[in-house]
C-alpha positions in Angstrom: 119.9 123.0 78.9 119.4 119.3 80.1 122.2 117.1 79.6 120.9 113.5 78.4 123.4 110.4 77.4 122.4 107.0 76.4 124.9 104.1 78.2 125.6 100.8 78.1 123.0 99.4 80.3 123.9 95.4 82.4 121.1 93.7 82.1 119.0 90.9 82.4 118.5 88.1 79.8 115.4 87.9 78.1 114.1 84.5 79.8 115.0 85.6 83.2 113.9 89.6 83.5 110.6 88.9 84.9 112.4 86.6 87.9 114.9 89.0 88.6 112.8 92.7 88.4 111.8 93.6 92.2 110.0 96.7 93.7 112.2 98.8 96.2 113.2 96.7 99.0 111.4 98.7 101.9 108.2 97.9 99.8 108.1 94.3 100.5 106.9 93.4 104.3 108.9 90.8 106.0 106.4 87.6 104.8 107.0 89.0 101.3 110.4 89.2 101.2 110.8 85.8 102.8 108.9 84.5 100.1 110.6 85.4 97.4 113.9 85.3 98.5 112.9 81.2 99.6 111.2 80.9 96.3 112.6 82.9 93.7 116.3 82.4 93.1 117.0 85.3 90.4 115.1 88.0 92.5 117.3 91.0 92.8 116.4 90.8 96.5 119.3 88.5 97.0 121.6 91.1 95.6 120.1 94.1 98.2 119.8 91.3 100.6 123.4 89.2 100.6 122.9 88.0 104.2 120.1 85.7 103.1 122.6 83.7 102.1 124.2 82.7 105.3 120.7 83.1 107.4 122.1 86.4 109.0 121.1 90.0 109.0 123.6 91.5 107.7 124.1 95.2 107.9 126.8 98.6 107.2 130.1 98.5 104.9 129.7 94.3 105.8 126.5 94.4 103.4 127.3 96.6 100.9 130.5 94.9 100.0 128.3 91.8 99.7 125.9 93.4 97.4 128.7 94.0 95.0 129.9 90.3 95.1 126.1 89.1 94.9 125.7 91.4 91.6 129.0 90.0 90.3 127.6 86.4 90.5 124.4 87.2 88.8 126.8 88.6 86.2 129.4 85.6 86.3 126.2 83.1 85.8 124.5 85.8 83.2 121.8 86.1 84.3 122.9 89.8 83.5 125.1 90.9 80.4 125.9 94.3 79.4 125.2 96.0 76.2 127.4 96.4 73.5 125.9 99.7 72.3 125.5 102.6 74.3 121.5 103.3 74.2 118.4 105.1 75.5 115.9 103.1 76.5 112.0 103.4 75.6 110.3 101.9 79.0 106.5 101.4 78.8 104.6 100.6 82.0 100.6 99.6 81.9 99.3 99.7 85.6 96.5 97.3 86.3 94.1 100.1 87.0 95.0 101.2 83.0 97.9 103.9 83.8 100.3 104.4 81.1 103.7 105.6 81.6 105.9 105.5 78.7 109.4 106.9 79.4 113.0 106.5 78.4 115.4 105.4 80.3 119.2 107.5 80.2 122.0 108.8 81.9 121.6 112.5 83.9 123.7 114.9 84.7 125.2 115.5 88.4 126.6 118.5 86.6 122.5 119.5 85.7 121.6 118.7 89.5 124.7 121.1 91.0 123.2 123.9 88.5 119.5 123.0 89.5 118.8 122.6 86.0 117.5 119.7 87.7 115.0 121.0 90.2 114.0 119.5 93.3 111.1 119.7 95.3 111.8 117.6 98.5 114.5 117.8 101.0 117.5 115.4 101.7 118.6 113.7 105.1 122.5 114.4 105.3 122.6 110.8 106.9 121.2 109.6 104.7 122.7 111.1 101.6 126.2 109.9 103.6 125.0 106.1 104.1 123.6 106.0 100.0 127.1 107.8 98.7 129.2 104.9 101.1 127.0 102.2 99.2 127.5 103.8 95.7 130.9 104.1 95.8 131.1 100.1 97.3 128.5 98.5 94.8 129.6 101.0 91.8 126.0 100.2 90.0 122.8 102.4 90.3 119.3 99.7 89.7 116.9 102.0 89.7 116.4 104.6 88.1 115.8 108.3 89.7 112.3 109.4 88.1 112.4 112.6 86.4 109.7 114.4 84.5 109.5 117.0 81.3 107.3 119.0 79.8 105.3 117.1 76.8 107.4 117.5 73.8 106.0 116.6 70.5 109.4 115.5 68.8 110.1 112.7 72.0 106.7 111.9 72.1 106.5 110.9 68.1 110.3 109.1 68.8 108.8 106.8 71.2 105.6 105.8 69.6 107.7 104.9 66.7 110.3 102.8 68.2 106.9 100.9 70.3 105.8 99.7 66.5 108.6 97.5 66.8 108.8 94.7 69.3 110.2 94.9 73.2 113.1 93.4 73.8 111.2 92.7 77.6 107.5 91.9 78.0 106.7 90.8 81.3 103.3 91.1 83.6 104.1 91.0 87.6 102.5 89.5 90.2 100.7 93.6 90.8 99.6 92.6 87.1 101.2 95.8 85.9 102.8 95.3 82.4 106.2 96.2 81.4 108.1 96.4 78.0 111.4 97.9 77.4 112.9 99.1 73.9 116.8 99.6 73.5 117.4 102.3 71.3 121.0 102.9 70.1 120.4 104.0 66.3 123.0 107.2 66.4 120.2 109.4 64.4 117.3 108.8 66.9 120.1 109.2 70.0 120.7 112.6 68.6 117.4 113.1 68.7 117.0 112.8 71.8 119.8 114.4 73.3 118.7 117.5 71.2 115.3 117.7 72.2 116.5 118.0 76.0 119.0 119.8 75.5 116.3 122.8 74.6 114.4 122.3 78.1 115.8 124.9 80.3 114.8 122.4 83.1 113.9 118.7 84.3 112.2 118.4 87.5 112.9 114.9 90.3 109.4 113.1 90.9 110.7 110.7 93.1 114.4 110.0 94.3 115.6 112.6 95.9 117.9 110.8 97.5 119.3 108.7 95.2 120.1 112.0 92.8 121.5 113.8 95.7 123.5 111.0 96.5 124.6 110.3 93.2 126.0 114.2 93.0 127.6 113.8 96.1 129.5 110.7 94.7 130.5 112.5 91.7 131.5 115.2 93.8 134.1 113.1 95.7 135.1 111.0 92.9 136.4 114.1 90.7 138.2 115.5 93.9 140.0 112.3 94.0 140.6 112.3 90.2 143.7 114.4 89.2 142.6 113.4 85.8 138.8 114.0 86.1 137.5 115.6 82.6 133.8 115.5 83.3 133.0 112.6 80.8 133.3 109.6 83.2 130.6 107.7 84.6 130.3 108.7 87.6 129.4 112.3 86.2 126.2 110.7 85.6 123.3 108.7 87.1 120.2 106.4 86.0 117.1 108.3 85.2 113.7 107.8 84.3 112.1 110.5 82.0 108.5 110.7 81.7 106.2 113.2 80.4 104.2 115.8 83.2 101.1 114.6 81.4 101.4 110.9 82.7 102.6 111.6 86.0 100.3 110.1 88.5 100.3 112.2 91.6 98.2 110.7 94.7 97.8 112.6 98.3 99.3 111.2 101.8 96.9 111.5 104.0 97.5 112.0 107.6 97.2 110.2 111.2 97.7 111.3 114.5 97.9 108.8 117.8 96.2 111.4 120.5 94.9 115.0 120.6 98.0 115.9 122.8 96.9 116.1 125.6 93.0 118.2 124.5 89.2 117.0 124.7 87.1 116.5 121.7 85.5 119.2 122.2 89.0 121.8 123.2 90.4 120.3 120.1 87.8 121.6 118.0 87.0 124.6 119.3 90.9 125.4 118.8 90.1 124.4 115.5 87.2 126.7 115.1 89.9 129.3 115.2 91.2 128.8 111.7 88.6 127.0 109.5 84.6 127.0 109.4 83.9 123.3 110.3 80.9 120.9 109.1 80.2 117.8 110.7 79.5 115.2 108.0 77.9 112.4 110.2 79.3 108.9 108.7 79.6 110.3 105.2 83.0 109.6 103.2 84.1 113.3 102.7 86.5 114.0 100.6 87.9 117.6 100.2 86.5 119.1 96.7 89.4 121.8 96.5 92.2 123.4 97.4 92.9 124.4 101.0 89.7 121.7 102.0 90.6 118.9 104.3 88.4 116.0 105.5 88.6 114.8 109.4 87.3 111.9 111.1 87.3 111.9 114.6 85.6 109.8 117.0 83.4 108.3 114.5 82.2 111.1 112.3 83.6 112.7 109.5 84.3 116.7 109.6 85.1 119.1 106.3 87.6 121.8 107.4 87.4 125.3 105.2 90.6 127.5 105.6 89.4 130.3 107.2 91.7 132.5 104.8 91.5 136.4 107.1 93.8 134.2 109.8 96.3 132.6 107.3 98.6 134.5 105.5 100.0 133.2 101.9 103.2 135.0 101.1 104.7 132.1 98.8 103.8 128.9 96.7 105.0 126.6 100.0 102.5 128.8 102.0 99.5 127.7 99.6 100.3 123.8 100.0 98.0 122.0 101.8 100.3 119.7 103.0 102.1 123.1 104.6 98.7 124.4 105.7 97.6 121.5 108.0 101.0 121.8 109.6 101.2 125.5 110.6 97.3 125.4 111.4 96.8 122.2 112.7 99.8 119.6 113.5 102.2 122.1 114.7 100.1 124.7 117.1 97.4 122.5 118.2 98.5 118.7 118.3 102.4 119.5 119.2 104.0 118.1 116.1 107.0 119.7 115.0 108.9 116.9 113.1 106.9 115.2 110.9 109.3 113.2 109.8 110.3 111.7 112.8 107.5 112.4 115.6 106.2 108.9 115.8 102.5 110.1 117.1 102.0 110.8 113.0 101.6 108.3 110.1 100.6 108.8 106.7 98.9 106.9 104.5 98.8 107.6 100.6 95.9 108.4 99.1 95.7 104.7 96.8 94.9 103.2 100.1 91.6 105.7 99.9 89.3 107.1 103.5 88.5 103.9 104.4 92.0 103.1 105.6 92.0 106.7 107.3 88.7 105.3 109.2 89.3 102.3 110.1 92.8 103.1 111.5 90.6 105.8 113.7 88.0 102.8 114.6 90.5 100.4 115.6 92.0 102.9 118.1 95.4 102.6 116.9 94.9 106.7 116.2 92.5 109.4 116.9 92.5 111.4 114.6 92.9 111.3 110.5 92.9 114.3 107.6 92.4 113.5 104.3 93.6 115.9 101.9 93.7 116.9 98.0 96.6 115.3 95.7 99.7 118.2 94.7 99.7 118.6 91.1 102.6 119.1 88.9 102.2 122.6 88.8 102.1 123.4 92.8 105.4 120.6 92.6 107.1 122.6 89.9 106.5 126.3 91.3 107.6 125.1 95.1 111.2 123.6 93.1 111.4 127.0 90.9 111.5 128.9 93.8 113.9 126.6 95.6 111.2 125.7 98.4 111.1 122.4 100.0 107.4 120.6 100.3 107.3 119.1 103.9 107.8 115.2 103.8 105.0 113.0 102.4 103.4 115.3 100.6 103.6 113.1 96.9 102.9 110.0 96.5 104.2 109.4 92.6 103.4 106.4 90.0 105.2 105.0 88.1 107.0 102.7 90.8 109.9 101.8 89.5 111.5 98.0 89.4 115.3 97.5 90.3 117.2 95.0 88.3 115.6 95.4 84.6 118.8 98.2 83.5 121.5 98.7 85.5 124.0 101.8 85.1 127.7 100.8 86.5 130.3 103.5 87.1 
């Protein structure tokens, strides 16, 4: 049983939501940033980035506790107001490229997350899990939302086309041209509703923000051993979520690029990997792998396909069957010497939006070697690896929707 609770959202006024909506920060390169931060005086960036201000980089407890005065101004000028009501939120996204995402927006359980009725697929950094908890418990807001995803329901699905007759309380187009309209929903009928329909799904499964909800439990976690008087109902029980059907998740590949053959010739390189997959030069064909357990190589100006050889690899479980998994035990691990591919810095990834032709020309350029392009994980592979409380190794998903800090804003 999911737990579900509309909340008072802070947000921002009509006229100024499109000025003050900002991807995540990491997103953004340097010249970006600069550029709105100089330009744009309502960007949330000057709330995530308070040493602007003064011309400094500012880092540590030093930042956070600027963060929270920054947010305070925006709310002291209001250019962000809180709601009176306690609502869900109906949050419509139309991508450029035609994607709709139509979600709602609410308050999840840390309670649901201890009990893995929110499943996770990913694994969590304690470091940084301790560095987000320290800025949650100094800024005392979450801006954007974890993302979270449900089976298709009819009953939500007919709530939200009906409250989208009506019109948005925000319409905005960024400069991505992706569209986005938002619905506050705080009729007591339709919130029970809501809360009822997930209250029958046995589970809710994180797309994206593993981090963020681990952090958030951790918070709540420390708060309530702090509270003699904690009853479960406070705020901090709770974090910002977006919910969105499996149906419209978007789920795109990362593909993968290496900086040398550690240390092994063309040619020893692929006779290693004539060991555990049937290999096809393609020539200067794009290939793209058609399949499951298929990845695409380009080395030294040709493109390879690589067929699992499946006598030499064993599949016990559903992390054994990923492909992401596969090209590590097979390829990354035993033959080019990675064993942290979240920190070796010979390896890079690149998502799969960003298409072969990145993979290539990062080859060409001889800033890597050697490149494998791989198939996107679908919901199901993502849902069987969190039901069996596996972890997917890192990149593995790269998810749309992309969320926007700063449009609703969840203070505890």
């Amino acid at each position: 049983m999911a737990h579900i609770l509309p909340f008072k959202a802070v947000r921002p006024t009509r006229d100024k939501v499109s000025l003050i909506a900002a991807r995540s920060y990491d997103s953004y390169s340097i010249e970006q940033r600069e550029s709105r931060l100089r330009d744009n005086p309502f960007s949330f960036l000057h709330i995530v980035n308070p040493g602007y201000k003064y011309d400094k980089v500012i880092s540590g407890t030093e930042r956070y506790s600027l963060v929270r005065n920054r947010y305070q101004e925006f709310k002291e000028d209001e250019f962000f107001v809180k709601d009176k009501e306690a609502s869900f939120y109906i949050y419509r996204i139309v991508n450029r490229d035609g994607s709709v995402f139509n979600g709602i927006v609410a308050a999840a359980s840390t309670q649901d997350y201890e009990d893995n009725v929110i499943k996770k697929h990913e694994d969590t950094l304690e470091y940084k899990e301790d560095i987000f908890v320290e800025y949650l418990q100094t800024v005392g807001f979450n801006a954007e939302p974890v993302l979270l995803t449900y089976p298709d329901n009819a009953a939500l699905a007919s709530i939200i086309k009906e409250v989208m007759k009506d019109r948005p309380d925000y319409e905005f187009t960024t400069t991505y041209r992706d569209t986005h309209y938002l619905w506050p929903v705080a009729d007591t009928a339709i919130l029970n509703q809501i809360e009822s329909a997930f209250k029958e799904m046995d589970s809710l499964y994180i797309a994206d923000g593993h981090h963020r909800c681990s952090s958030s439990y951790l918070l709540a976690k420390k708060s309530k051993e702090n509270n003699k008087a904690h009853t479960g109902k406070e705020s901090y029980n709770y974090f910002m979520s977006l919910l969105i059907p499996e149906s419209e998740l978007k789920i795109f590949e990362f593909n993968r690029l290496v900086k040398d053959l550690n240390g092994l010739s063309k040619e020893e390189f692929l006779i290693q990997l004539d060991a555990v997959f049937r290999i096809e030069k393609r020539g200067f064909e794009y290939y793209k792998p058609s399949k499951k357990q298929h990845f695409s190589m380009y080395l030294d100006g040709s493109f390879y396909s690589l067929y699992l050889r499946k006598d030499n690899y064993k599949i016990t479980n559903a992390l054994d069957s990923l492909d992401t998994h596969i090209l590590f035990k097979t390829v990354l691990e035993p033959i080019l010497g990675i064993t942290d591919v979240r920190n070796d810095k010979r390896i890079a990834y690149s998502h799969g939006k960003n298409d072969l032709a990145f993979v290539k020309t990062a080859v060409d350029t001889g800033e890597y070697t050697v490149g494998f392009g791989l198939l996107p994980v679908n919901i199901k592979e993502m849902k069987q690896i969190a039901d069996e409380n596996l972890k997917m190794p890192p990149k593995s998903t790269y998810i749309e929707p992309k969320l926007r800090s700063g449009v609703t804003i969840y203070e505890f």
